[in-house]
Structures are given as structure tokens and as C-alpha cells.
N, CA, C and O of each residue as an XYZ file, in Angstrom:
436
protein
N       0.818     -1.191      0.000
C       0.000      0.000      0.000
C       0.866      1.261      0.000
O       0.738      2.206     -0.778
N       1.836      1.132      1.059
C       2.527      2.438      0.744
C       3.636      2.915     -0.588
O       4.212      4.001     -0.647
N       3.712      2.121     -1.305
C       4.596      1.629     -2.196
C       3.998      2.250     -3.517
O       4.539      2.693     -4.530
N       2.750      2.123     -3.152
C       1.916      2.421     -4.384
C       1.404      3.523     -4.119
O       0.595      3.890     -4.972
N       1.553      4.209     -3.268
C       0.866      6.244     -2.526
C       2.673      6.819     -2.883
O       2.928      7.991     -3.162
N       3.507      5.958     -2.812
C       4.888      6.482     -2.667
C       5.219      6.873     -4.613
O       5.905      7.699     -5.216
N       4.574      6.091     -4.888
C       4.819      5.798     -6.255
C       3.726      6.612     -7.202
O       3.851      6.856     -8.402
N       3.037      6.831     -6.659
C       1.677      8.009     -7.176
C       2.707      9.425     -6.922
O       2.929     10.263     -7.796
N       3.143      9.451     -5.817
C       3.457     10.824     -5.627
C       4.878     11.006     -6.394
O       5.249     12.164     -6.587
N       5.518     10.171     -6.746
C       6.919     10.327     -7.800
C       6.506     10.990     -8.876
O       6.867     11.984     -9.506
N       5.452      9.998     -8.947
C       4.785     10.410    -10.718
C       3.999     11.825    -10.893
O       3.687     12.252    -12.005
N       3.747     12.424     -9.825
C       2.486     13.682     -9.749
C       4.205     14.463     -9.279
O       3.738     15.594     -9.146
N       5.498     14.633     -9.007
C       6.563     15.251     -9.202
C       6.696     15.035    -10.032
O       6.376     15.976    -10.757
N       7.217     13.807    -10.819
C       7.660     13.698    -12.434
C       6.966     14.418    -13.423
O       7.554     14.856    -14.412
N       5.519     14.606    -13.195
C       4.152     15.171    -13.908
C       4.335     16.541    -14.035
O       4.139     17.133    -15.096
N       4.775     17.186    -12.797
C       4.624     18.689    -12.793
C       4.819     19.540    -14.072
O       5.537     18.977    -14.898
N       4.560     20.221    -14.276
C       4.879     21.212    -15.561
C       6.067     22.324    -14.772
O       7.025     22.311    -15.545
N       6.397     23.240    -13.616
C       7.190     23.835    -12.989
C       8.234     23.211    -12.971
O       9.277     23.753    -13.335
N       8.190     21.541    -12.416
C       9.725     21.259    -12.674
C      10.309     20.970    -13.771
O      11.502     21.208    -13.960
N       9.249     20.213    -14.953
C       9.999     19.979    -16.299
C      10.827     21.362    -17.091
O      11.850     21.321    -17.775
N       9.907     22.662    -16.686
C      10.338     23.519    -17.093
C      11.681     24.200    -16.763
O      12.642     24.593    -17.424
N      11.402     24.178    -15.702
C      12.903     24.330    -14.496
C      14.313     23.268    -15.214
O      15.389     23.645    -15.679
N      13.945     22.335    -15.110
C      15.088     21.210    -15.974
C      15.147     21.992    -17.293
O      16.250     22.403    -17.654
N      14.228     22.201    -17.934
C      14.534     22.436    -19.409
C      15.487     23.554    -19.717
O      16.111     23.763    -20.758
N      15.468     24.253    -18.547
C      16.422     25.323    -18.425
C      17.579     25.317    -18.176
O      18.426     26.209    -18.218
N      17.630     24.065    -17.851
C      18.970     24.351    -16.652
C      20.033     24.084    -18.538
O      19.702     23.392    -19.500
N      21.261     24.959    -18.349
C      22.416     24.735    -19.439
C      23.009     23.070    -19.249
O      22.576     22.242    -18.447
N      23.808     22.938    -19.963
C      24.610     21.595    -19.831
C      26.054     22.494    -19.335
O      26.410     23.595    -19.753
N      26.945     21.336    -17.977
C      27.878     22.118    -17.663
C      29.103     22.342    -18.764
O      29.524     21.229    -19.078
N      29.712     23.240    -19.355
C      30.983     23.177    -19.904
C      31.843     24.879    -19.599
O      31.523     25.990    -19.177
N      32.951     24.247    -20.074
C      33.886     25.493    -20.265
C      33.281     26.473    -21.271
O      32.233     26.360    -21.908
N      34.615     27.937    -21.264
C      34.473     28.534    -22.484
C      34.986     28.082    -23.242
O      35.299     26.948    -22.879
N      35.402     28.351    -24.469
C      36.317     27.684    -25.371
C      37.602     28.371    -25.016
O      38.579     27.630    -24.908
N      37.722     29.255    -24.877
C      38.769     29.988    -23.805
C      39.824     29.615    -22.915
O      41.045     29.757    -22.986
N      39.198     29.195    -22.208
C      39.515     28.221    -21.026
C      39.988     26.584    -21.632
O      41.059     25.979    -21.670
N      38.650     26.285    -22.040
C      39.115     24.759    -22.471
C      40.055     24.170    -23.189
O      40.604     23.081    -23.015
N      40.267     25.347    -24.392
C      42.074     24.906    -25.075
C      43.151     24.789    -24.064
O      43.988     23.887    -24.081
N      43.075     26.155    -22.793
C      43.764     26.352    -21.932
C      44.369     25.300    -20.826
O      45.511     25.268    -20.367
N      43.266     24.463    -20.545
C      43.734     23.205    -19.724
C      43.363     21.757    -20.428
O      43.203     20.668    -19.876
N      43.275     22.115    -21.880
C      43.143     20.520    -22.421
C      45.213     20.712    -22.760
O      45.992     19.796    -22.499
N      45.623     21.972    -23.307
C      46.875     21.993    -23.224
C      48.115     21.867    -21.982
O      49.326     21.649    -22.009
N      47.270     22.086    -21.081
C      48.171     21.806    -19.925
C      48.380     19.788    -19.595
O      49.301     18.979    -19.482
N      46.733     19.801    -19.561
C      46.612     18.310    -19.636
C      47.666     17.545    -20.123
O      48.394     16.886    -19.381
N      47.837     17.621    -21.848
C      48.425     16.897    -22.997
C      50.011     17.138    -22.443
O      50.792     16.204    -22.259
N      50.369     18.687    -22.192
C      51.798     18.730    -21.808
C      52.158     17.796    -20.613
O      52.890     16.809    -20.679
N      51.402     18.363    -19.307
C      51.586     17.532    -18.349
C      52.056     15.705    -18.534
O      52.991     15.135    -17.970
N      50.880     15.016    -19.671
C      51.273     13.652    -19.869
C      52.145     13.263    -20.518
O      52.364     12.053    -20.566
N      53.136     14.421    -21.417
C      53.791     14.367    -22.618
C      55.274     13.959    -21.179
O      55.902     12.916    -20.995
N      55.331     15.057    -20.579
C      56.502     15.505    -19.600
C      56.694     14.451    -18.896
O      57.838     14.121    -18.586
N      55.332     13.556    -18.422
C      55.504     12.565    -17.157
C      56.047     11.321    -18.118
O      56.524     10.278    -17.669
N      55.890     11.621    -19.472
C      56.274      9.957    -20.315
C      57.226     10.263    -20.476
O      57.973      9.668    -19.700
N      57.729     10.914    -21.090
C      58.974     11.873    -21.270
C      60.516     11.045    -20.197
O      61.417     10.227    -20.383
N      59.966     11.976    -19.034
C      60.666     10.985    -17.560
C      60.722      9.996    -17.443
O      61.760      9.342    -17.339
N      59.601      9.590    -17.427
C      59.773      7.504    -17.761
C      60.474      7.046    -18.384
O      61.072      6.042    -17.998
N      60.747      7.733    -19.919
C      61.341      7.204    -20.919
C      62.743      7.527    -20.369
O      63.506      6.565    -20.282
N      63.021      8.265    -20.134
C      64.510      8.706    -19.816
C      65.062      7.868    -18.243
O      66.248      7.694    -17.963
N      64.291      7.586    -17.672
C      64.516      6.987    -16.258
C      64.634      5.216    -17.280
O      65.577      4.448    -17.470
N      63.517      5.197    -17.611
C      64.390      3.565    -18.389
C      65.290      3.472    -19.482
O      65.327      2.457    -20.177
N      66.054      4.507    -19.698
C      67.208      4.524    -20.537
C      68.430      4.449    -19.474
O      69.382      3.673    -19.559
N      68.225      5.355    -18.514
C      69.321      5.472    -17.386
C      69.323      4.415    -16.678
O      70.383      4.162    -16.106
N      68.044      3.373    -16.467
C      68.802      2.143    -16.070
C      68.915      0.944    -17.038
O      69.432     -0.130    -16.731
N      68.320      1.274    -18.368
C      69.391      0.154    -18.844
C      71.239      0.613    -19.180
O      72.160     -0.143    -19.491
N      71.252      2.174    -18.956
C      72.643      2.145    -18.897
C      73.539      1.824    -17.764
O      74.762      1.685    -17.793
N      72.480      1.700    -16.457
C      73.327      1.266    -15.128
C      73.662     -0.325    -15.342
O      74.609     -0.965    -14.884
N      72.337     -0.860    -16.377
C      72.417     -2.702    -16.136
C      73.844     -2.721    -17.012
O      74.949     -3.132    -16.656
N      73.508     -2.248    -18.032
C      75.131     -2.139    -19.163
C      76.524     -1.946    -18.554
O      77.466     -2.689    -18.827
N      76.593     -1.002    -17.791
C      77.610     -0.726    -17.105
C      77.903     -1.972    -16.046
O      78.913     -2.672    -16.114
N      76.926     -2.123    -15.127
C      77.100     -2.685    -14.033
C      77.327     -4.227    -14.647
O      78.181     -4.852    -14.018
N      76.807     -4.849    -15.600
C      77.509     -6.142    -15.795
C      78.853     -6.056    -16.583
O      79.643     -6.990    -16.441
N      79.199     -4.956    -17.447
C      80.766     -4.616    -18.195
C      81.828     -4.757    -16.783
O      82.805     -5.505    -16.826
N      81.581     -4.160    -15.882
C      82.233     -3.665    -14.851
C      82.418     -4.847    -13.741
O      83.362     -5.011    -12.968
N      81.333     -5.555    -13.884
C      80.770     -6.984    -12.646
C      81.051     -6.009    -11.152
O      81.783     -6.100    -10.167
N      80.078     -5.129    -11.622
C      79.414     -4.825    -10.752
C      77.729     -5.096    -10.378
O      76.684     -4.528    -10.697
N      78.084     -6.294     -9.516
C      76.262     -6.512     -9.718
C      75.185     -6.178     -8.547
O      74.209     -6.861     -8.238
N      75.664     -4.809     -7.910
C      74.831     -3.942     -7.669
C      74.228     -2.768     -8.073
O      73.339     -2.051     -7.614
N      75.076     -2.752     -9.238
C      74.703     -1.616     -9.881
C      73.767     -1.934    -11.127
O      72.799     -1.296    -11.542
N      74.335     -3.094    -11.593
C      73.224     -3.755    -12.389
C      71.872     -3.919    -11.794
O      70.928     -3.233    -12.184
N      71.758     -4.802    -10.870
C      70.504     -4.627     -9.918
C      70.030     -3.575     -9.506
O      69.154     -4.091     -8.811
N      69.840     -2.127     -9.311
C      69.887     -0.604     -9.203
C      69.189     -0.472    -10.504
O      68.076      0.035    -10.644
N      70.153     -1.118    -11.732
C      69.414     -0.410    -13.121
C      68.250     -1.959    -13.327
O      67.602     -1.770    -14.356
N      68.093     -2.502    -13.065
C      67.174     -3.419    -13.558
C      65.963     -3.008    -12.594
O      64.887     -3.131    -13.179
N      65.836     -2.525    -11.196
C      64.778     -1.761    -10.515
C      64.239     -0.465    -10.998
O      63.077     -0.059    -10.971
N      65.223      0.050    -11.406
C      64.990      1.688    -12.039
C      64.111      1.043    -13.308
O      62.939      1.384    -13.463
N      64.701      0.173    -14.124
C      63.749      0.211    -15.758
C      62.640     -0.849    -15.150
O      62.647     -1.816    -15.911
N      61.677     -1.060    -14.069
C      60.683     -1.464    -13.824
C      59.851     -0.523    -13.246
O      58.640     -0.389    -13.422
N      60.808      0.304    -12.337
C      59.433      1.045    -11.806
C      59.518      2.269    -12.496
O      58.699      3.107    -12.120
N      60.634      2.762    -13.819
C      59.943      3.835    -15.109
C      58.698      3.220    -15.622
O      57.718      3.860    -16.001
N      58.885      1.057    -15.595
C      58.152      1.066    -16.884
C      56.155      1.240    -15.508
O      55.083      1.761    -15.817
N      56.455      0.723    -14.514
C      55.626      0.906    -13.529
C      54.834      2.538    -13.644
O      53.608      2.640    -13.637
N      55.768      3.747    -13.746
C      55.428      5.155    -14.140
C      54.965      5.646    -14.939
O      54.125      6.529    -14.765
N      55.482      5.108    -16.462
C      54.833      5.295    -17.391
C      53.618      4.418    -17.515
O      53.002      4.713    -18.539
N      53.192      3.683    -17.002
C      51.621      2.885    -17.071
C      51.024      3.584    -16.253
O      49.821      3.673    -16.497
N      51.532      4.377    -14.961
C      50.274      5.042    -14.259
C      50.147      6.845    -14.753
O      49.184      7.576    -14.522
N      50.896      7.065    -15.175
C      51.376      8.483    -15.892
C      49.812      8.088    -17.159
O      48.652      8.482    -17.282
N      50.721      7.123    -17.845
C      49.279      6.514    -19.239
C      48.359      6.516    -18.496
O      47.633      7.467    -18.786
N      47.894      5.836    -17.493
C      46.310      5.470    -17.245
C      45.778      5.934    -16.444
O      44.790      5.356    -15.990
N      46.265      7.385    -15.829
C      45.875      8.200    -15.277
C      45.521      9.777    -15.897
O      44.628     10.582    -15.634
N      46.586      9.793    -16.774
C      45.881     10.733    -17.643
C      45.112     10.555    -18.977
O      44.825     11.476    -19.742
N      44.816      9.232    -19.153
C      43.696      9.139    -19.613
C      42.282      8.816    -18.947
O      41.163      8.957    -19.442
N      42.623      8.371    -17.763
C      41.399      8.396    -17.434
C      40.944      9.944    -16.951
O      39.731     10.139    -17.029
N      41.702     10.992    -16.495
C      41.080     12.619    -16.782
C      40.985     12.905    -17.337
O      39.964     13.591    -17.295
N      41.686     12.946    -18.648
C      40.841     13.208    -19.913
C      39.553     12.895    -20.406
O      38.728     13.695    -20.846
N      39.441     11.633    -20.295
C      38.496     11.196    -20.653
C      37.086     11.424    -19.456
O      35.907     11.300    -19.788
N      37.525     11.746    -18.162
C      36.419     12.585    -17.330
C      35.938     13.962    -17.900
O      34.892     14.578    -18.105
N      37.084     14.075    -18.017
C      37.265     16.130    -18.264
C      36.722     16.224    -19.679
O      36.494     17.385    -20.017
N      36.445     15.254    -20.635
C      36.035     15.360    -21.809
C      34.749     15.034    -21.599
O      34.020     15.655    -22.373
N      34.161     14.309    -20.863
C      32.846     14.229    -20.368
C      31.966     15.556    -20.078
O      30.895     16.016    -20.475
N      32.784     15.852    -19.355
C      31.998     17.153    -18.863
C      31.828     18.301    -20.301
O      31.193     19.355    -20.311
N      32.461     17.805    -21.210
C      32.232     19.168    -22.242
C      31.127     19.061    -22.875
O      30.781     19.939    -23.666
């Protein structure tokens, strides 16, 4: 019983003519275009810079692994074989973090 008085009264809100109108008004949220070049470019740089680092952090340790086994030094090898896992560890969360804001932040437009 109450389920069905609960459910009458959704529908006599859903019904209203004041609120459909009210909704019909409301804008959809976005930027200016102004603005939005402004931090879709920061965005793109920001992810360019963080891969960027990655890439260069797993060059610097495959030059520690290079070195460190020429040398038999095998702590230094071990040093560069940690370094080119957690660049390649950086660049996957660098990737899948700025795509997943993008792809929020592109939502909202």
C-alpha cells in the first residue's frame, strides 16, 4: 500500500509542468572555449613531460644494467634493472591516469 501512494506521488513530481520547465532550463555544464584549449593543453603537456621521464629513467637504467655487468658490478646492475621497472611501472600510471582525466574532463564538455 505504501509503495503504491509512494509511487503516485513520484509520478504527480515527475508530472509537474514547474519542474519539467525548471530542468529544461537548466544549461549543460561546460567550459568557455577559452579556457578549455587552456587546460586541455596543460593536460596533454603535463602527460607528454611525465612519459617523457619515464622514458629517460628507463634509458638510465638500462645504462646502469650495461655498465654494471661490463664492470661486474652486480649492484649496480641490480639498481638499473629496478629503475627500468618502476619507469616502466610510471609510465603505465602516468598513461592510465591521464587518460582516465581526460576522458572525465572530456565528459563534462
Amino acid at each position: 500500500m505504501f509503495a503504491l501512494t509512494f509511487m503516485d506521488a513520484v509520478h504527480a513530481l515527475a508530472a509537474d509542468p514547474g519542474l519539467q520547465t525548471l530542468a529544461a532550463d537548466t544549461p549543460p555544464p561546460a567550459l568557455p572555449a577559452a579556457v578549455n584549449t587552456q587546460v586541455q593543453t596543460v593536460l596533454n603537456w603535463t602527460a607528454g613531460f611525465g612519459l617523457a621521464a619515464a622514458v629517460i629513467g628507463g634509458l638510465t637504467g638500462w645504462l646502469l644494467v650495461a655498465v654494471g655487468h661490463n664492470t661486474e658490478r652486480a649492484q649496480l646492475a641490480a639498481r638499473g634493472k629496478q629503475s627500468v621497472l618502476w619507469s616502466l611501472c610510471g609510465a603505465g600510471g602516468i598513461g592510465l591516469t591521464s587518460s582516465m582525466v581526460l576522458a572525465v574532463y572530456n565528459m563534462s564538455i
